[in-house]
C-alpha positions in Angstrom: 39.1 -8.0 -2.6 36.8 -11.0 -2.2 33.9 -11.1 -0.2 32.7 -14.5 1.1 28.7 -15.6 0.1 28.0 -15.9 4.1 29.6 -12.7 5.2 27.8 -10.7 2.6 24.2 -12.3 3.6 24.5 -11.6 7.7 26.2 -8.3 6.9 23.1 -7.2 4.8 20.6 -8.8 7.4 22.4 -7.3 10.4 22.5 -3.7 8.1 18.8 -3.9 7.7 17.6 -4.7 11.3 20.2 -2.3 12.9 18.6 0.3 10.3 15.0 0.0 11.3 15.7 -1.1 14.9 13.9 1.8 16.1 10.6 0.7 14.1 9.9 -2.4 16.1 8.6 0.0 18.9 6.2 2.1 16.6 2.5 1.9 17.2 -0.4 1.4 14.4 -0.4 4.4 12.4 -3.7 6.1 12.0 -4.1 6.2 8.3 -5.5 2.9 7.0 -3.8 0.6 10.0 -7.0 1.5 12.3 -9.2 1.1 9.6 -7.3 -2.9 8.2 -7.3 -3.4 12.5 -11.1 -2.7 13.4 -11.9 -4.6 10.1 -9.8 -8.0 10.5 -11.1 -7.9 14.3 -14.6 -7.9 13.5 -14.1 -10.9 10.9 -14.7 -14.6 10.9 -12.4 -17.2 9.5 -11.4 -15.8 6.0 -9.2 -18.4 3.8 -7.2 -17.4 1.0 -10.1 -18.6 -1.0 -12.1 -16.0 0.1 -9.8 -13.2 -0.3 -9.1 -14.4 -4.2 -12.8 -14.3 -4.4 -14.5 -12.1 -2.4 -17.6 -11.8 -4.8 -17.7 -7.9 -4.0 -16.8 -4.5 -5.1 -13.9 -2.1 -4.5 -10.7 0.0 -5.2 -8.0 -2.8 -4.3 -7.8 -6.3 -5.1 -4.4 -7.7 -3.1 -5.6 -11.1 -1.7 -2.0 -12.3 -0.6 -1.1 -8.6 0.9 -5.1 -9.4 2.7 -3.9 -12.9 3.7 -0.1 -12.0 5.4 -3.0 -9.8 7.5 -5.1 -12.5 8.6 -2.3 -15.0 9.6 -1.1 -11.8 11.6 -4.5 -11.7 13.6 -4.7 -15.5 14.3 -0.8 -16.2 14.9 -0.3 -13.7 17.3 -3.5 -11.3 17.7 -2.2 -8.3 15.2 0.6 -7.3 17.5 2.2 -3.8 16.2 5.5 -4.3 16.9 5.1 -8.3 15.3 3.8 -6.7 12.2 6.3 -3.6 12.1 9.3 -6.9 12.5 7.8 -8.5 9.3 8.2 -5.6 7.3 11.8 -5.1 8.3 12.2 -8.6 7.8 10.4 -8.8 4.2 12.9 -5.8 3.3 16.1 -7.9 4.8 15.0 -10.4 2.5 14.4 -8.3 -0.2 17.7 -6.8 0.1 19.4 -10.5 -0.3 17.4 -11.4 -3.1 18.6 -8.2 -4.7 22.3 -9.1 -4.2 21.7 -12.7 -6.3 19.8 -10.6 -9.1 22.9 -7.8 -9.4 25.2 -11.1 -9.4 23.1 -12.7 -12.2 23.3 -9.8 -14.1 26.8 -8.6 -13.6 27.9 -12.0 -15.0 25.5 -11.5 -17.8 27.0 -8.7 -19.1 30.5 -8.8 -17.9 30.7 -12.7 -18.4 32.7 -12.9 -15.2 31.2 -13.4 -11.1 31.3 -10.1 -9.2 30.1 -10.1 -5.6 31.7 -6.4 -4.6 28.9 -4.8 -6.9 26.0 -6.5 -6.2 26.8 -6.1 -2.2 27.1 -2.0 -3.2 23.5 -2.4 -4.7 22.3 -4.5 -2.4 23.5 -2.3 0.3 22.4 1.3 -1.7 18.9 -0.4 -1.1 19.2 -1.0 2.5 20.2 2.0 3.4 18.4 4.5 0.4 15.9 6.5 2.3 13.1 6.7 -0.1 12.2 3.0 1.6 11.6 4.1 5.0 7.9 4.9 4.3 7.2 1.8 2.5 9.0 -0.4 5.6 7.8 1.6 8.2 3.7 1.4 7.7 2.5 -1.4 8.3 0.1 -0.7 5.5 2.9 0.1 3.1 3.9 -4.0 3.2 1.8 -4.3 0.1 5.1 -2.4 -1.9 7.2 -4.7 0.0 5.8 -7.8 -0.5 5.3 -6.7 -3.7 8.6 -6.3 -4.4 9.4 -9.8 -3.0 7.9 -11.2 -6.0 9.1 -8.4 -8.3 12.4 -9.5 -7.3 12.0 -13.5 -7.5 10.4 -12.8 -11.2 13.7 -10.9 -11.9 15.8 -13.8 -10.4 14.1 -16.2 -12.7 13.9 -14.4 -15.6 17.8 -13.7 -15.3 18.5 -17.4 -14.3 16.1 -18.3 -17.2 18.3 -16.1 -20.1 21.6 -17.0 -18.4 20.6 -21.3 -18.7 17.9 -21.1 -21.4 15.6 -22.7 -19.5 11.9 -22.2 -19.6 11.4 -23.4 -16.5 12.7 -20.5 -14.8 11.1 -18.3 -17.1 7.9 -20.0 -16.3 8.7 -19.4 -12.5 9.5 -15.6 -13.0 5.9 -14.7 -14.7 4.3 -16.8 -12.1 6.3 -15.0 -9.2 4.9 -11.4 -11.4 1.4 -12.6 -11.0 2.1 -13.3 -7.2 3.3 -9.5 -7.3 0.1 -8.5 -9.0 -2.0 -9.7 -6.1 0.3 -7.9 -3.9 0.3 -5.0 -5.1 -1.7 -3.6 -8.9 0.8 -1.2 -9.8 3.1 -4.6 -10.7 1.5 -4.9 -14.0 3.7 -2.2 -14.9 6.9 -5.1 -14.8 5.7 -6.4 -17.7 7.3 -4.1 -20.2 10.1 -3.9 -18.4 10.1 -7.9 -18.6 9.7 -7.8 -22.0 12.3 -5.4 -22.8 14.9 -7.8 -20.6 14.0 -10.6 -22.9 14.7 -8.7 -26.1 17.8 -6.9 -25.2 20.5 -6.4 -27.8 23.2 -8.9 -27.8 26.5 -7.7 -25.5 30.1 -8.5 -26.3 29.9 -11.3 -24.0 26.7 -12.5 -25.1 27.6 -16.1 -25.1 24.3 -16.7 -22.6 22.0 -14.9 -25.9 23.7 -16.9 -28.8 21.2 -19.8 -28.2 18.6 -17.8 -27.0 16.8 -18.4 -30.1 14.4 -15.7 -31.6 10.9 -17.4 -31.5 12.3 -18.5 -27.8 11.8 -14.4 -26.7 8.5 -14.4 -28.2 7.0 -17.8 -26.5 8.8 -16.3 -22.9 7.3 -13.1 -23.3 4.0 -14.7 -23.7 4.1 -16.4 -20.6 4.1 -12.5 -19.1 1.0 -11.3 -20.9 -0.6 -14.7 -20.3 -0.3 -14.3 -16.6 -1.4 -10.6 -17.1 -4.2 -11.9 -18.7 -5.2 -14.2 -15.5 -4.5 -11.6 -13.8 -7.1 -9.2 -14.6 -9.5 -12.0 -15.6 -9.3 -13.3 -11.8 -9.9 -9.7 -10.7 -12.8 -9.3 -12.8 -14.4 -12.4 -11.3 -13.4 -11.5 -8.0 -14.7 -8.2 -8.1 -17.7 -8.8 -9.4 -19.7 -6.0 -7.9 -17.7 -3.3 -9.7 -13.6 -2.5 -10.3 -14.0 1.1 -9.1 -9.9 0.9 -8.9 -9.3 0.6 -12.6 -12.8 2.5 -13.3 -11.3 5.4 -11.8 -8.0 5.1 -12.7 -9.1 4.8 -16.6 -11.7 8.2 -15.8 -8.8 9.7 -14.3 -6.4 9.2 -17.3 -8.4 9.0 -20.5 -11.9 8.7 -19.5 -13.7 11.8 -21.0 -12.8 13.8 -17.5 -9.6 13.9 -18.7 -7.6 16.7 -19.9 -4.7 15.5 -22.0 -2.7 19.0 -22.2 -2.9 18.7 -18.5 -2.4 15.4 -17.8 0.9 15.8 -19.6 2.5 18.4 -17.6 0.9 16.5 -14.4 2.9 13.8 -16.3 6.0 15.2 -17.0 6.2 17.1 -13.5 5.5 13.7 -11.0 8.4 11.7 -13.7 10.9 14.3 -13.1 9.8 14.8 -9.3 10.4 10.8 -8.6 13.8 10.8 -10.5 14.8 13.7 -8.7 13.6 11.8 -5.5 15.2 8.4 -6.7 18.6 10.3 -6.4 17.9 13.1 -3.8 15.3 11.7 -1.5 15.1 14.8 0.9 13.1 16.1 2.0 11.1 13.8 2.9 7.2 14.0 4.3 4.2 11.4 4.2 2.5 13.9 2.6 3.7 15.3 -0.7 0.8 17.4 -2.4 2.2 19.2 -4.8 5.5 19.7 -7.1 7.1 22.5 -8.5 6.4 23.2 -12.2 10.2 23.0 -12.9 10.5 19.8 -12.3 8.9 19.3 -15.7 11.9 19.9 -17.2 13.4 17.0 -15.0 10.5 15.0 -16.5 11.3 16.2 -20.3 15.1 15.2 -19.7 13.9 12.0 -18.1 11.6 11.0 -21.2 14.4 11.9 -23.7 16.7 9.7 -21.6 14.4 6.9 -21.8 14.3 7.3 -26.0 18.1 6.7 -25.6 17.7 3.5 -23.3 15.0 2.3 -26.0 17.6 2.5 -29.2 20.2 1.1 -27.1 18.5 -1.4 -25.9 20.9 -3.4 -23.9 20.2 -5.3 -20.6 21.0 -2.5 -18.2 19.1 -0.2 -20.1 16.0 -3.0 -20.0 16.2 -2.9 -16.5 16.5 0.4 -16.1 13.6 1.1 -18.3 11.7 -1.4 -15.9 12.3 0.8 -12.8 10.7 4.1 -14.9 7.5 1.8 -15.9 6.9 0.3 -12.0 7.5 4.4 -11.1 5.3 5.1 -14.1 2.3 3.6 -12.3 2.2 5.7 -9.7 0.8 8.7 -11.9 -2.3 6.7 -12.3 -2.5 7.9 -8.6 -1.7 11.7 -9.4 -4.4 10.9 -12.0 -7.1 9.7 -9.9 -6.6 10.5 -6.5 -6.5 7.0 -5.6 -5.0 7.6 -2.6 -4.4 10.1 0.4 -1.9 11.9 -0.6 -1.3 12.2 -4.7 2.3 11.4 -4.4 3.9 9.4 -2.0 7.3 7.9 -1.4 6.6 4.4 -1.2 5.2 4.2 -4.6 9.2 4.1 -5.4 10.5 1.2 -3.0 9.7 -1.0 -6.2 11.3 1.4 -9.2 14.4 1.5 -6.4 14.8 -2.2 -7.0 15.6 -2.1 -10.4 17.5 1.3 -9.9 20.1 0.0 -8.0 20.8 -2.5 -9.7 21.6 -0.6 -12.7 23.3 2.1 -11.2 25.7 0.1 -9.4 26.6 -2.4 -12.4 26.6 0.4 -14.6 29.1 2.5 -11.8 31.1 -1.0 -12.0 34.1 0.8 -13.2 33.7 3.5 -10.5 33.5 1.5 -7.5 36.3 -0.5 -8.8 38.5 2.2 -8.5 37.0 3.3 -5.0 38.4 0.1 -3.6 42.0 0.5 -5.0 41.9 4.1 -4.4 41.9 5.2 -0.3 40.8 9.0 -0.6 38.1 7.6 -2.9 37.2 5.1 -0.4 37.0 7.1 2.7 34.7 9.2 1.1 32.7 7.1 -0.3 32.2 5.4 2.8 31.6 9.0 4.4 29.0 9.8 2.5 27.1 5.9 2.9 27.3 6.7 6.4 25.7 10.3 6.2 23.0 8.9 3.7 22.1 5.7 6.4 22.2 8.2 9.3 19.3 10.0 7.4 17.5 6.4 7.3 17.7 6.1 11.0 16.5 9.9 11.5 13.3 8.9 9.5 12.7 5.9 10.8 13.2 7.5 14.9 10.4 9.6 13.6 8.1 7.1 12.5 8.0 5.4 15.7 5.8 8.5 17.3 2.6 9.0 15.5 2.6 12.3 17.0 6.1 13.2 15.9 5.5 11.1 12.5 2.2 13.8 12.0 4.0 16.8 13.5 6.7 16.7 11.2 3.9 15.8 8.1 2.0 18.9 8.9 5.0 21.3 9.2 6.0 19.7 5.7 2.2 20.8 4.2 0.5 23.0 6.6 -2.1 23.1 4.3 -3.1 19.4 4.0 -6.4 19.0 5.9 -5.6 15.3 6.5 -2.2 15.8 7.4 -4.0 18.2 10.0 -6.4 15.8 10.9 -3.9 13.1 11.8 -2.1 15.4 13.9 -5.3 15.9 15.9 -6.0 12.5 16.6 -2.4 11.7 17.4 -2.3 14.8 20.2 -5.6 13.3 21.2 -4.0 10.0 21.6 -1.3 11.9 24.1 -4.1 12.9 25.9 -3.6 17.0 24.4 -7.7 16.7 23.8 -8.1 20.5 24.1 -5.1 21.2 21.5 -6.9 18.2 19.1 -10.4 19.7 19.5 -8.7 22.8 18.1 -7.2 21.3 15.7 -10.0 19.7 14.4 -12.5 22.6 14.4 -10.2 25.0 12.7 -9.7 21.5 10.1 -11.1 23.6 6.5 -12.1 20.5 4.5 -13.2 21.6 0.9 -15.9 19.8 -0.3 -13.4 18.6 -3.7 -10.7 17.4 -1.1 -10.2 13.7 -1.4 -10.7 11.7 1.6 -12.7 14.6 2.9 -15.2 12.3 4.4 -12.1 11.3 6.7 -12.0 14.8 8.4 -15.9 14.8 8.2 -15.7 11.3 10.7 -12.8 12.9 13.2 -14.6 16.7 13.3 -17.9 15.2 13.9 -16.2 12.6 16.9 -14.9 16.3 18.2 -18.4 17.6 18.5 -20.2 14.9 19.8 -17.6 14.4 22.7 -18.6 18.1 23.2 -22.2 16.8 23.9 -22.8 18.4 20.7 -24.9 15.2 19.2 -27.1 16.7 16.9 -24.6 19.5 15.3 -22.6 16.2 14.8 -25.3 13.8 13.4 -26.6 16.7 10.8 -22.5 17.0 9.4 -22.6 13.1 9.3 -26.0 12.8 7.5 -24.3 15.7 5.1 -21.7 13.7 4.2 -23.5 10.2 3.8 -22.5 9.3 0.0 -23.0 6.2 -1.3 -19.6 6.4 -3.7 -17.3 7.5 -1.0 -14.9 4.6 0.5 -16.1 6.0 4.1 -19.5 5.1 3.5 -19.2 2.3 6.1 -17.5 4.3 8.4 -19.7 7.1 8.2 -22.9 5.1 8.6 -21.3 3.6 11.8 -20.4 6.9 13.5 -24.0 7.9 13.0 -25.1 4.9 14.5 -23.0 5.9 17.3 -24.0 9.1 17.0 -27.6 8.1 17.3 -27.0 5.6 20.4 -26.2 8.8 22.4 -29.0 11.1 21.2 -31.3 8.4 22.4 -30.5 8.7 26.0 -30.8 12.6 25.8 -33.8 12.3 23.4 -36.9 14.9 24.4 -39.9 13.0 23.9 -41.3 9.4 23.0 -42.0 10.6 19.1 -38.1 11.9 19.3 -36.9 8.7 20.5 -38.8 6.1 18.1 -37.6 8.3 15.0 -33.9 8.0 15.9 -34.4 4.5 16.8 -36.2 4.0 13.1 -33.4 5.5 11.7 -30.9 3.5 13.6 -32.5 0.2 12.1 -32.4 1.8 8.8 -28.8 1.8 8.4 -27.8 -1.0 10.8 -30.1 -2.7 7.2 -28.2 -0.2 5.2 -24.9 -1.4 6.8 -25.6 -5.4 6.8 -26.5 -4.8 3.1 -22.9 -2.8 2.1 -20.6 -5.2 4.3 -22.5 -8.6 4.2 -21.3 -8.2 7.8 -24.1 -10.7 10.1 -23.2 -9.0 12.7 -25.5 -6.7 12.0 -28.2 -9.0 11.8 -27.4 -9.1 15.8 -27.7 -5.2 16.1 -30.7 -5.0 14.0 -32.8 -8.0 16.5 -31.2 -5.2 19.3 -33.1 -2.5 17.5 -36.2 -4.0 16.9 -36.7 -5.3 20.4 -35.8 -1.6 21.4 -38.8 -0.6 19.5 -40.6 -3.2 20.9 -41.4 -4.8 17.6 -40.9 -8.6 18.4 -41.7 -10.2 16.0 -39.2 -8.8 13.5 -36.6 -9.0 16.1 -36.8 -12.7 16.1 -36.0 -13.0 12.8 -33.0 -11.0 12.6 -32.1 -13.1 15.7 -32.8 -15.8 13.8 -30.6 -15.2 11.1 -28.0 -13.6 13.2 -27.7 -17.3 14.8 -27.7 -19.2 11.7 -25.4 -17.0 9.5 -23.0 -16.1 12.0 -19.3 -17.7 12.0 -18.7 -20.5 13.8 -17.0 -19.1 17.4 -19.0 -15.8 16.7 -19.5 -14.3 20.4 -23.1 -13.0 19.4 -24.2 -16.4 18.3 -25.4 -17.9 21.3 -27.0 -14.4 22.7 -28.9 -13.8 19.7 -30.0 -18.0 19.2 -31.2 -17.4 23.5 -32.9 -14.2 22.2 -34.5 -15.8 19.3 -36.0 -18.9 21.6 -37.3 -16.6 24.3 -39.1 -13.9 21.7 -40.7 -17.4 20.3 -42.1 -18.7 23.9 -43.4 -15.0 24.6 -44.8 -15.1 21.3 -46.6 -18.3 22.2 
């Protein structure tokens, strides 16, 4: 059977869009979309220069995943179902790439072309279900685009061995560093990468015969040299403080850690995502814990990888690739780097390299599924059943509400989980079910992301008129090292605004009103936002203090963007405070 280069390419294009059809309809999810939304609203112009070097501090440094975001605002004003198409259509491409790197490396180590496997590993990934979460958020495009480049360093590197060229070997660690800013967790390719380039000759190693020794050694440098620019370009962007790696070192060997523990922690999340790779069901957006027996999974899993190491072949390289890029998602287990500890998407870029293995190692098997009919029928049975499960999950994903309902019947006792479900019933106008909801919300002061609850209880209380219940949880909560700093500060801002007009008596008033100005300051200080040199000048002329109104004004007019809607307001504002001053 022989399957022609353009039927293969529309087939897996037409595959993926009819897969995650229903997506293009879903709204912005309310973990992180809000929060990227409100943020790339309230900025100016922002070039790719200034994401590379933002001359700030943080968890994540992904300029290009940033940028894709800011050509989404300006091209076509961050609409959802714009920015849900570009997903599908980054995974559409994926999935094509894909096909060229299975047919690369089929020919590699069969020495003959093959397009019937690499279509059944191009089209595992198209329809394998552990990608749904990583397609469906728009947040999630950062393993996505990721895996663009992740698959473009794996077609070069491939094309490089196969031609000896150093060209293309030079291309593939450049299109790894393009991952990196995508994504962090692609630094873990580099082993993998390595391991491809010092695989074991084949029987049909004609392609490795001239790949002289000292060759392997100069291409694997160009990886750890793009590594190296890597992190040295992160350090200077981030030159306020790397609280991503800070953590993620505290979390892993920093003297917080517990290496008995972290092994079984370890061993239980390894044997949990191979189990997943395989057997992705159930499946939640919010995994918070594993079952101990999975270490045993993990233990098999580790052993198996000894094997793939002494065998040391191409397939096993790659192979060995996928459990590094899954590897670095324990760094989130680890740390608590993220929401939830474990997450599906963390394996759309292990299931890159999965599939291609599996299916050119299963070479012999599907070759005798398309001479055998029984064999066929049920093979194509059980695609069918698996890409069914695909559209399930991604018909839920296009309802916040049913996305969070489903989440919270999955871990009933996941506070954000809960949390999420409250704001989506809100959303659906079910306020007295979401006020509920979010008052019978237990948040544990260790939880991560606890802040996050904090913000949503204390929105509940003070839409109950309950203002200063809800400023004293806010003020509670106001830590410095918590990513909702900013968003806290704000909602007691908010808060404030609204205690003002019920405030008791002149001394009540000008206190709230100080403390207003204080974190507007606090808030200009944190974000470099000069905005808030506008809301400052606001607060000042509220307390009737002129003169240091003007200068905020002032520097509100001259700092602002160009285009900024405050700058002319706050350049009249300055020029009359200056006449009455006169």
């Amino acid at each position: 059977m022989s399957l022609r280069l353009p039927f293969i390419i529309c087939f897996l294009l037409l595959a993926t869009f009819g897969l995650y059809y229903p997506v293009v309809f879903a709204p912005f999810n309310s973990v992180d979309d809000w929060n990227m939304l409100e943020s790339l609203i309230n900025a100016g112009d922002i070039s790719l220069l200034d994401l590379l070097f933002p001359n700030g501090k943080g968890y994540y440094y992904r300029p290009l995943l940033y940028y894709t975001f800011v050509l989404d605002r300006d091209l076509w004003g961050m609409q959802e179902s714009i920015m849900h198409f570009e997903n599908i259509a980054l995974h559409g491409f994926n999935t094509v790439l894909l096909f060229f790197v299975a047919s690369i490396l089929v020919k590699l180590t069969t020495g003959r072309q093959d397009r019937i496997v690499p279509f059944m590993a191009s089209l595992f990934f198209v329809i394998h279900p552990i990608n749904t979460e990583a397609v469906n958020w728009i947040s999630g495009r950062t393993d996505v685009l990721a895996g663009s480049f992740v698959l473009l360093a794996l077609l070069g590197l491939f094309s490089g061995i196969e031609r000896n060229r150093s060209d293309l070997i030079v291309f593939a660690s450049f299109s790894y560093l393009l991952a990196c800013f995508c994504k962090e967790t692609a630094v873990f390719f580099v082993p993998g990468a390595i391991l491809i380039l010092f695989a074991r000759h084949s029987a049909n190693d004609g392609w490795l015969r001239a790949f002289k020794e000292w060759r392997r050694y100069l291409y694997a440098g160009y990886f750890l040299a793009a590594t190296t620019v890597y992190f040295a370009i992160r350090y200077l962007a981030l030159s306020g403080g790397d609280s991503g790696v800070k953590t993620a070192l505290q979390g892993t060997v920093g003297s917080e850690a517990n290496i008995l523990y972290n092994t079984k922690v370890f061993l239980k999340v390894l044997g949990f995502y191979a189990k997943k790779s395989v057997i992705p069901w159930p499946q939640s957006f919010a995994i918070v814990s594993v079952s101990d027996f999975y270490v045993v999974a993990g233990i098999l899993l580790v052993v198996l990888c000894i094997f793939l190491l002494i065998r040391r072949d191409i397939l096993s390289a790659v192979t060995l690739a996928g459990v590094g890029l899954a590897s670095a998602a324990l760094l989130v287990v680890m740390s608590r780097l993220a929401w939830t500890p474990i997450a599906e998407r963390y394996l759309y870029l292990p299931c890159i390299a999965f599939c291609i293995a599996g299916s050119v190692a299963s070479r012999a098997i599907l070759t005798k599924i398309q001479t055998n009919r029984v064999a066929g029928v049920i093979f194509v049975t059980v695609l069918t059943a698996v890409a069914w499960s695909t559209v399930s999950r991604n018909i839920i994903w296009q309802d916040n509400l049913a996305l969070f309902t489903d989440t919270v019947r999955k871990a009933p006792d996941f506070p954000p989980a809960r949390n999420e479900l409250a704001l989506a019933l809100n959303a659906q106008g079910r306020t007295r079910e979401a006020k509920d909801l979010f008052k019978n919300n237990h948040l544990e002061a260790s939880l991560k992301n606890r802040e996050y609850g904090v913000l949503n209880a204390a929105g509940s209380l003070a839409s109950d008129g309950k203002l200063d219940e809800a400023h004293r949880m806010l003020a509670e909560n106001l830590d410095r090292r918590s990513k909702h700093y900013v968003a806290i500060l704000k909602k007691i801002v908010e808060v404030n605004e609204r205690r003002i007009s019920s405030a008791g008596s002149p001394d009540e008033l000008e206190s709230i009103r100080r403390e207003n100005v204080e974190h507007l300051i606090e808030l200009h200080k944190t974000t470099g936002d000069p905005f808030y040199y506008y809301r400052i000048g606001q607060a000042y002329l509220a307390l009737k203090d002129n003169v240091s109104a003007r200068s905020y004004f002032i520097l509100a007019a001259d700092k602002s963007p160009e285009g900024a809607y405050y700058r002319e307001p706050a350049r009249k504002l300055a020029r009359n405070l200056g006449a009455l001053k006169q």
